[in-house]
C-alpha positions in Angstrom: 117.9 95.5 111.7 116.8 98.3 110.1 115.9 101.6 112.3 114.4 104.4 110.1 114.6 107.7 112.7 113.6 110.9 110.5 113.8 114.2 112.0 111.6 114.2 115.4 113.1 111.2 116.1 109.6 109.0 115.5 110.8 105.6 114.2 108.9 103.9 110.9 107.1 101.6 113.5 105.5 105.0 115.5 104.2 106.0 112.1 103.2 102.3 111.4 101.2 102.6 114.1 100.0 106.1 114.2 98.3 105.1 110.4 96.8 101.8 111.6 95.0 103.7 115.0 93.4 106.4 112.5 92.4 103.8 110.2 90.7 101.7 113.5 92.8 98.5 112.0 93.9 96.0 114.4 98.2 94.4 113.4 95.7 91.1 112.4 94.5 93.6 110.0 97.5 94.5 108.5 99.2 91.3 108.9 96.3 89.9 106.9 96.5 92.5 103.9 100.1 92.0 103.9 99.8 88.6 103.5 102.2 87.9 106.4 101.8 86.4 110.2 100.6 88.9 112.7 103.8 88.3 114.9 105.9 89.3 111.8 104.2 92.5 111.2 104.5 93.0 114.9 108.5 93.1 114.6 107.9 95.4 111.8 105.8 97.8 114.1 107.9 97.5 117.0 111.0 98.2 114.7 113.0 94.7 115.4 113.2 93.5 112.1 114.5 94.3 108.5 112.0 95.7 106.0 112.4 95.2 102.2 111.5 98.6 99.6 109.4 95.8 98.0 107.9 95.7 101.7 108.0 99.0 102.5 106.0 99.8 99.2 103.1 97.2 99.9 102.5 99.0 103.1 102.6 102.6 101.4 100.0 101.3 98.6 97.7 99.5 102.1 97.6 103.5 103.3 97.0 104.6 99.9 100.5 107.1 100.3 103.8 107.0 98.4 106.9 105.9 100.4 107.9 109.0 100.8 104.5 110.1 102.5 104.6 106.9 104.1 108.0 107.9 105.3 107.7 111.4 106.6 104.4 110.6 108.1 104.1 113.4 110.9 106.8 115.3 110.2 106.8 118.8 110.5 108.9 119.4 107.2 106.4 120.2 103.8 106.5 116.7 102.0 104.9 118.5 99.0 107.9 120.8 99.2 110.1 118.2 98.6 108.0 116.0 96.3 108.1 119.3 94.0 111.6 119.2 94.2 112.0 115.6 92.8 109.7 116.6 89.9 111.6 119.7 89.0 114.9 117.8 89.0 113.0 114.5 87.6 112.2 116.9 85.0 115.8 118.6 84.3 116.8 115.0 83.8 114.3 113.9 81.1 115.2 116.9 79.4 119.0 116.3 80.1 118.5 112.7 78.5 116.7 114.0 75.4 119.2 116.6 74.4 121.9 113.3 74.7 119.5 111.3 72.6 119.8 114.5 69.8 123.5 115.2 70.3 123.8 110.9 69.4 121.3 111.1 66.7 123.6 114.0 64.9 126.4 112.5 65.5 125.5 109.5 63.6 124.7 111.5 60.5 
């Protein structure tokens, strides 16, 4: 089983269900979007069964949040903050990969 306890200790099913109450949607709700019965999104909610990324993602896009919103839901930490930090080093990468791409190009001169 998969438990996912971020920093206040609030497991992924809390924040499952904090999302649904603000959006007034019922687990048939859910379960019904997802596609799944409403006793299996249930064990997702209570935190007794595995979740798939493919899973996890499908809820994200129901919310209309990334994973990583979806994940640090309520948290006190700045998810910008760190969202900023995956673009700067997502950028440092591309630009990493591109100098490789010259550096192989010249090379084959």
């Amino acid at each position: 089983m998969v438990y996912l306890y971020l920093k206040d200790m609030k497991t992924l099913g809390d924040k499952l269900k904090a999302l649904r109450t603000t959006k007034k949607w019922s687990q048939e709700d859910i379960a019904h979007e997802l596609e799944i019965s409403l006793p299996a999104y249930s064990k997702i909610e209570r935190g007794i069964t595995d979740i798939s990324l493919g899973r996890l993602t499908q809820i994200a896009k129901l919310f209309n949040l990334t994973v990583i919103e979806l994940l640090s839901y309520g948290e006190k930490t700045a998810s910008s903050t760190v969202q900023k930090q995956l673009e700067t080093k997502d950028k440092e990468i591309m630009a990493l990969q591109k100098r490789i791409i010259e550096l192989l190009d010249k090379k084959k001169k």
